[in-house]
C-alpha positions in Angstrom: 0.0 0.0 0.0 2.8 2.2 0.7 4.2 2.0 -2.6 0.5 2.3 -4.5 0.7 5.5 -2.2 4.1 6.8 -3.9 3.0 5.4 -7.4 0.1 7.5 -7.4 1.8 10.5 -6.0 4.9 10.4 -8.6 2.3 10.1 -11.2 0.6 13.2 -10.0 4.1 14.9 -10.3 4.6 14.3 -13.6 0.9 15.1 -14.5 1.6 18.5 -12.8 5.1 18.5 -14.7 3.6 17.8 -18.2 0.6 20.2 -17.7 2.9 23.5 -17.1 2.6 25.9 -20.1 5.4 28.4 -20.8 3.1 30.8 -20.8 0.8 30.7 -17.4 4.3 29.4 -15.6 6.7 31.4 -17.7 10.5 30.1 -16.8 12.6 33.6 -15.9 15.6 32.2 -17.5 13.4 31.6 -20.7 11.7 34.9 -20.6 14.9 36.6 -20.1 17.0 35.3 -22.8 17.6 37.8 -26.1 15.9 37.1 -29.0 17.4 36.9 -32.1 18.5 40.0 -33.8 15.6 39.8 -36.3 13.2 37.3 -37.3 9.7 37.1 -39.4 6.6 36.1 -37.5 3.6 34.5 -39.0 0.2 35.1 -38.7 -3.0 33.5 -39.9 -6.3 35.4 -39.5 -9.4 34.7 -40.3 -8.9 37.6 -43.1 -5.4 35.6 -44.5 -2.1 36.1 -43.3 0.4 38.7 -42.8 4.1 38.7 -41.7 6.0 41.1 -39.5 9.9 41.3 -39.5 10.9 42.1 -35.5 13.9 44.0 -35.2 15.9 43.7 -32.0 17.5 46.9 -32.5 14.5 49.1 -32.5 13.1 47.8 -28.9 15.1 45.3 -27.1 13.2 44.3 -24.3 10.2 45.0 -26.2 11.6 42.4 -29.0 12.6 39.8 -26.3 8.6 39.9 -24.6 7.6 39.9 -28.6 10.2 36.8 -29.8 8.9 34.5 -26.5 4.9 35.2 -26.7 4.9 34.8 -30.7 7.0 31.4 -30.4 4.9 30.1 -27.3 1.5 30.5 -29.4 0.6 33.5 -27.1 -1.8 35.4 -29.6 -2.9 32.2 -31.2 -7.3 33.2 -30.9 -6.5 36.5 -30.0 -9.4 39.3 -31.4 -8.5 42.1 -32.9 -10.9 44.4 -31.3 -10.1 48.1 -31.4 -9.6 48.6 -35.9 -9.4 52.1 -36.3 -9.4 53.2 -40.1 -6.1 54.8 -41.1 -5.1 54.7 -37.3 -4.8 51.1 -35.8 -5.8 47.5 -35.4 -4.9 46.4 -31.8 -5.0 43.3 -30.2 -2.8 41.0 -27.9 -5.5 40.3 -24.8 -5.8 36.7 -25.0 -9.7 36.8 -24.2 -8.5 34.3 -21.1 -9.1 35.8 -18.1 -6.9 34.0 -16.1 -3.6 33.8 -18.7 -4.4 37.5 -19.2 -4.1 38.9 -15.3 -0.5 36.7 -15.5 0.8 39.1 -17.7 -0.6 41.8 -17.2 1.7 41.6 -14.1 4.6 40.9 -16.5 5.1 44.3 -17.7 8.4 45.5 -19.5 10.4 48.6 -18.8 9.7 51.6 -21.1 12.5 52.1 -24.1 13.6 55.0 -26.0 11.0 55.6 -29.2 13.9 54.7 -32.1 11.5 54.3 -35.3 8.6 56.2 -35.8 5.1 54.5 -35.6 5.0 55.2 -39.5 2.4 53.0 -41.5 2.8 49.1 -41.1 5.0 49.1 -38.2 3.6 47.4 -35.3 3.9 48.9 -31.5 2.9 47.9 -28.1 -0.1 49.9 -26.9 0.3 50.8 -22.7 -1.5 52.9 -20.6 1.5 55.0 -19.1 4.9 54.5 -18.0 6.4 50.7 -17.3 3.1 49.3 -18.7 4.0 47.2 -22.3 2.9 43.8 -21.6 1.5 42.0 -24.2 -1.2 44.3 -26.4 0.2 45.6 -29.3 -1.3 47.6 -32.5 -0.2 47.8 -36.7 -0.3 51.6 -37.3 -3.0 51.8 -40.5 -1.7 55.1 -41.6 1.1 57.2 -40.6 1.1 58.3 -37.2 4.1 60.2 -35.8 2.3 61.8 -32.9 2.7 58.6 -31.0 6.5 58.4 -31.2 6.1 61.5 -28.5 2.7 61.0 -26.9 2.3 61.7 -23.5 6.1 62.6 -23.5 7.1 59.0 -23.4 5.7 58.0 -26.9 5.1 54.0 -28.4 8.2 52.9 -29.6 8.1 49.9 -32.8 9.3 46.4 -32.3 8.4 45.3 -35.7 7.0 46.2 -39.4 4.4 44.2 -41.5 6.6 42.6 -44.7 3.9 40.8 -46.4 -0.1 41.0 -46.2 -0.7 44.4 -45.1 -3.7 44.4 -47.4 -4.8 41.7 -45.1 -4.3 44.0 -41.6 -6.1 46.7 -44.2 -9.4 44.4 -44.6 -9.7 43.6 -40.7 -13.7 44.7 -39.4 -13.7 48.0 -38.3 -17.4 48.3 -38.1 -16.8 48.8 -34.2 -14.2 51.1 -34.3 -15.0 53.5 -36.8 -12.5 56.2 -37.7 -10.5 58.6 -36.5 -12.8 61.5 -37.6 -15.8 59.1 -36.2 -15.3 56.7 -33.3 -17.9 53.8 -32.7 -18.5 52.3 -29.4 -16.2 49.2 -28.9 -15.2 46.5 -27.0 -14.4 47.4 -23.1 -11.1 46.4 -22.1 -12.0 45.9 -18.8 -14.7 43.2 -19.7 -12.4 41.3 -22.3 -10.1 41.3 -18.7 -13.3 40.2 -16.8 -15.4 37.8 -19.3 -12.9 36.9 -22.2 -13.8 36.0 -25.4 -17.3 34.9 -24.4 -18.3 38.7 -24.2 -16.7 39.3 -27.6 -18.2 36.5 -29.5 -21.9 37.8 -27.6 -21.5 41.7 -28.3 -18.9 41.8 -31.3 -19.2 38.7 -33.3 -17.7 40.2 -36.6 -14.2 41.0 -35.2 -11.4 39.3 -36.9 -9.0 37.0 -35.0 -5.6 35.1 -35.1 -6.0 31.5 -35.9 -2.2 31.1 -35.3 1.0 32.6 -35.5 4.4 30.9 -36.2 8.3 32.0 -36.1 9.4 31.1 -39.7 12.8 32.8 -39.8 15.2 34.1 -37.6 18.4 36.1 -38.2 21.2 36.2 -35.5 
């Protein structure tokens, strides 16, 4: 019986071993480590893919967050659900409440703004200092304003390669423009209810079926 006992609770162990994910128990040596010093990321939407080219130099610790997330599947069913016409498309909250409150206590220092937020490159969005986590946006349009907003400005990790016609065609029948805002999605309730609430109050939004690291340069 006493070796039934310790059967059962090594089995339990490696249960519990095999069921971490890198991304609700990130490892800090994992999550540290540099990324490469560019490489193309993948992603498949329910409009068609695009590709954005990540470049290390531009953002560093921004990069690094970026380079771990993209290769762990983090925005894999991730909503875009703030498209802005000839502003931005935004996403990055998982629509998991419980993966999403993880990192949104994972937040990255703030970085010097190095490229502008010109047309196709792709940003993290934050809501003051210290506060880039895991949302980011694909400027639709030029929009140097951010590189200085609020005196600490958005600074690029990345640029769209290939299928920015695709990122063009997301919905935007909640967002509106920049002349013309629609009511959207609340942040607060994707934090609180997930994707539940978006597929009950905002069933047209475009998602990410999947995104994949497909070449890296070092």
């Amino acid at each position: 019986m006493r070796w039934a006992g310790a059967a059962l609770l090594a089995v339990a162990l490696l249960v519990g071993c095999a069921t971490r994910s890198p991304l609700t128990t990130p490892d800090p040596a994992a999550l540290s480590r540099a990324a490469p010093d560019s490489f193309d990321v993948r992603f498949e939407t329910t409009r068609g893919a695009f590709v954005v080219r990540a470049r290390r130099v531009w953002s560093p610790q921004g990069v690094d967050r970026f380079h771990y997330l993209a290769k762990h599947g983090y925005y894999d069913g991730a909503r875009f659900f703030r498209v802005i016409a000839g502003f931005v498309a935004q996403f990055g909250l998982s629509g998991q409440p419980a993966l999403d409150s993880i990192w949104s206590n994972r937040p990255i220092p703030d970085e010097p703004v190095r490229h502008s937020n010109v047309r196709g490159t792709v940003s993290y969005a934050r809501g003051g200092p210290n506060t880039r986590s895991v949302q980011l946006y694909v400027n639709l349009g030029d929009n140097a304003r951010l590189d200085t907003l609020n005196t600490f400005g958005f600074p690029p990790i990345a640029e769209v390669v290939a299928g920015m016609d695709v990122v063009d065609s997301l919905y935007m029948g909640y967002g509106g423009t920049r002349q013309q805002r629609l009511p959207g999605p609340s942040q607060d309730s994707i934090r609180v209810a997930g994707n539940g609430y978006l597929d009950r109050a905002f069933p047209k939004l475009d998602l990410v079926r999947a995104t994949r690291v497909i070449r890296e340069w070092r």
